[in-house]
N, C-alpha and C positions, 0 to 999 in steps of 0.2 A: 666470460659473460655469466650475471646470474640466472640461473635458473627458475622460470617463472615458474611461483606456485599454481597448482591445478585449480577447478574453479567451475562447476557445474550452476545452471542458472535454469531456473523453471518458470515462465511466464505465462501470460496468454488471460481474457475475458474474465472478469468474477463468475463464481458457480461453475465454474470449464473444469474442475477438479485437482488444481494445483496442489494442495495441498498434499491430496491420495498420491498425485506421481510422487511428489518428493520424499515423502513416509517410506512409500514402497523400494524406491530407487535408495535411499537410506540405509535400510535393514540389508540390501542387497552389495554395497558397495561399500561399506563403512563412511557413512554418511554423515554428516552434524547439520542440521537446518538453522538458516539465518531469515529471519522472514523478511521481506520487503512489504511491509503494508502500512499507510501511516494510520490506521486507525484502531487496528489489533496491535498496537505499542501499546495501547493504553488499559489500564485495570479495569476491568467494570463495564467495559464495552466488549461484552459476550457474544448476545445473542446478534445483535444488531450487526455485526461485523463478521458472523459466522466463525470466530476464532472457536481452535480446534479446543476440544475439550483435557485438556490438558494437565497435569499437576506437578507443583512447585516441591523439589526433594534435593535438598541440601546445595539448597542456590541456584537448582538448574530446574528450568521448567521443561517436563518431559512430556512429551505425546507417542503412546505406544511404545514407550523406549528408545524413544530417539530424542538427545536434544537438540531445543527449540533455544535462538537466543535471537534479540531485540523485539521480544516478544509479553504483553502483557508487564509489564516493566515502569510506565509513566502516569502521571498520579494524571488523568483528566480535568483537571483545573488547571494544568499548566501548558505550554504549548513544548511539541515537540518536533523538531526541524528538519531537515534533512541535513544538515552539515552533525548536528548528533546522531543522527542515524549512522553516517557513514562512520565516523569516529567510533561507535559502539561496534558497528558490523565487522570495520577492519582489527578491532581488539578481540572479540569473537573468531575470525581468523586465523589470525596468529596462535591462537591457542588451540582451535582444530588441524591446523597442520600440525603442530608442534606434537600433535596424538597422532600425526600420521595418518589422520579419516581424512574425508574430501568434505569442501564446506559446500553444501547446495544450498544456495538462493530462490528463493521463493516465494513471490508476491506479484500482486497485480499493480502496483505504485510504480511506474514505469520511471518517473523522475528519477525516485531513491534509488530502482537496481542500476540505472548509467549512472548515479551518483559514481556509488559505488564500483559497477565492474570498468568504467574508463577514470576513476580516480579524479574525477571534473573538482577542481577547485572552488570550492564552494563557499560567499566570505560571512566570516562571523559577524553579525550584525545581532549584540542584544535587541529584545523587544522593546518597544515606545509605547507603554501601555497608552498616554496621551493621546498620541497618534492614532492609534489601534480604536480606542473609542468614539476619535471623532470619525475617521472612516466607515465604523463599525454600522453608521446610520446612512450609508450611501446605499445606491443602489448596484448590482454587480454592470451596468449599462457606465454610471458614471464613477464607479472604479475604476474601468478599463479604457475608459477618456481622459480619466487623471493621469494612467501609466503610460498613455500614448502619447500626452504629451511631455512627461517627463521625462521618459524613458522607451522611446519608437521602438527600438531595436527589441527589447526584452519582448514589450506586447506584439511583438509579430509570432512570437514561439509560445506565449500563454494559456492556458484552460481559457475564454473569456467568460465562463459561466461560474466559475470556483472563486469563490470571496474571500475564502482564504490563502490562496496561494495572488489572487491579486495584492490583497492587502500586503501580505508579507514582501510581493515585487518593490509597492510603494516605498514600503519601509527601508527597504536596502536601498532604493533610488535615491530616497532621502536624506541618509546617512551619509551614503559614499559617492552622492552625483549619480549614478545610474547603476547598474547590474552590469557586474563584468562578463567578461564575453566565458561563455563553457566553454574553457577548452578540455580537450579531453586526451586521456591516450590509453591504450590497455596492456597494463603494468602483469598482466592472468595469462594463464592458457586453460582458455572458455570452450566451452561446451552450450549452446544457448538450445532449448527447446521450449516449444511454444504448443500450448495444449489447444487444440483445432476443434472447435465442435459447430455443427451445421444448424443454422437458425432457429428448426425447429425443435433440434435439439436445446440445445440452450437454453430456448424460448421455455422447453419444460421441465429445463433443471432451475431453472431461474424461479418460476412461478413454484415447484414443489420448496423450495426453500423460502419464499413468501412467506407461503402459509406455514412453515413449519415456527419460523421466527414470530408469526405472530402467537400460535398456537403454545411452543414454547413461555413467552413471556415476554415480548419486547417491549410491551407497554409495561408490563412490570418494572423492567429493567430501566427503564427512561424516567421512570416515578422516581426509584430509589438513587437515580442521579440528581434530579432535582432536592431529594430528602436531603443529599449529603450537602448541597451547598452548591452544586455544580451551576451556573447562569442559564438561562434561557438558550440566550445568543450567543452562549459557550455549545450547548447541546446543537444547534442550529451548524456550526462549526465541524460539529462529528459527519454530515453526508447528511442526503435526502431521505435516507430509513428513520433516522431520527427527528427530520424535521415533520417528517410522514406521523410520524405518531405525535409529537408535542401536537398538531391539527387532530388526532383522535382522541388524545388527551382533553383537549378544548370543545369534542364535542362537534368536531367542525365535519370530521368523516367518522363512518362507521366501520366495523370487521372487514366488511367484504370490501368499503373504497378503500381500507389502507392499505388489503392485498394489490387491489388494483394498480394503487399509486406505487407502490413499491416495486410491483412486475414491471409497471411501465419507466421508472426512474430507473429499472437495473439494465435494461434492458438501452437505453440510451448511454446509461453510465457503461454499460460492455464495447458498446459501438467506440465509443472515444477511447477507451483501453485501445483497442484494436489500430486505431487510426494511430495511434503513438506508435505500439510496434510494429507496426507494419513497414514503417521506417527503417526495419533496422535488417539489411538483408541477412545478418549471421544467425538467425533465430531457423531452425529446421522443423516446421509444425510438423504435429505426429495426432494423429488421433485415437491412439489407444497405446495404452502400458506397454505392449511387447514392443513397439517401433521403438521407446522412450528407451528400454531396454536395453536393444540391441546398438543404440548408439552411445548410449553408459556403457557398453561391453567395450565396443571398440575405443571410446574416449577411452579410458583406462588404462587399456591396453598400451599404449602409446606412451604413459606416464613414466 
């Protein structure tokens, strides 16, 4: 029998600190990061996504000296999927074991990392731009009534509040009759940990990062997408921080409502993270570095 590649996996809430474990856990185990997030794929979406700060050096984008791969990579005018995630992540792979490091996984996209660590077959459906437009003016109420009754089975397992991952359900519904069933298996030997922080915790890593993204420049940052060409209801498509500010942009909130609206949208958007893995009993929460540590010691070990 062959021998499964090894396979560390860092989840858990936005703002919870995944990124610091995986850096850390990284420099410490001979590490390479794959990021699981679908919105830090994209160029240009900095501040808004809290992608690490990071630099690109001879094809590989490095954070603190570790590389980062499916990361910062897709032009924001285009759409980017989970079936090229997974395709990207498991050629990413191959070429970190092939150096003999461990690949750790790293994102809060809970879709993409079971894409990827159970191998779920996922079907290639190009985009319907046609489609996509006339959808694009529904509501996310009558999205999720469309796919209900095209497609029962998929809307029972869906975001019902994410327009885009509806849209895109429609779209395969339409293509192929309905969305194949996930099945899944795991082809790894995983290691899952899950970054654990207590409400009020969160609650004030969530709100310092607020404010730091506005302070920063997120309404800069959302300008200079609209300068390049990017759509409205393209940027609307990026998450709630962006829609949060195109409304500050118009003038509709001010400084303090857009922190507001962003601590309060992250802070719901955590809770639904949460309700995804909670699902998943191989995940080991830890709430601090050393615990994460000590079970990369022993995962290792073992290898």
């Amino acid at each position: 029998m062959k021998k499964k590649d090894s396979l560390i996996i860092i989840v858990g809430p936005t703002a919870s600190g995944k990124s610091n474990f995986a850096v850390r856990l990284a420099k410490k185990f001979n590490g390479e990061i794959i990021s699981a997030d679908s919105r830090q794929v994209y160029r240009d979406l900095n501040i808004g996504t809290a992608k690490v700060k990071g630099k690109w050096k001879n094809d590989v984008f490095l954070y603190k000296g570790v590389p980062h791969f499916c990361i910062d990579i897709a032009s924001p005018k285009s759409m980017y999927t989970a079936a090229t995630f997974k395709k990207h992540a498991e050629r990413a792979m191959k070429a970190i074991v092939a150096r003999r490091n461990i690949p750790i996984v790293a994102g809060g996209t809970g879709f993409w990392v079971d894409a990827l660590v159970y191998d779920i077959d996922l079907p290639h459906v190009p985009p319907n731009i046609l489609l996509r437009k006339k959808l694009e003016k529904k509501s996310t109420h009558q999205l999720f009534a469309l796919l209900k009754k095209i497609d029962s089975r998929r809307a029972s397992h869906i975001e019902q509040k994410n327009p885009r991952r509806l849209i895109r359900a429609i779209e395969i519904a339409k293509a192929i009759g309905r969305v194949p069933p996930m099945v899944a298996h795991n082809p790894y030997h995983t290691l899952w940990i899950g970054i654990s922080r207590n409400d009020t915790a969160l609650r004030r890593f969530i709100t310092t990062r607020a404010q730091q993204m506005v302070k920063q420049g997120l309404v800069g940052e959302t300008k200079k997408l609209l300068a390049m060409g990017v759509s409205k209801k393209r940027i609307h498509e990026f998450g709630f921080e962006y829609v949060a500010v195109i409304n500050a942009i118009e003038k509709k909130l001010t400084n303090n409502q857009l922190i507001e609206a962003l601590v309060r949208k992250t802070i719901l958007y955590a809770k639904r993270q949460m309700r995804w893995f909670s699902r998943n009993s191989d995940i080991q929460w830890v709430s601090s570095f050393t615990k994460a540590e000590q079970l990369t010691r022993t995962f290792t070990k073992i290898l």
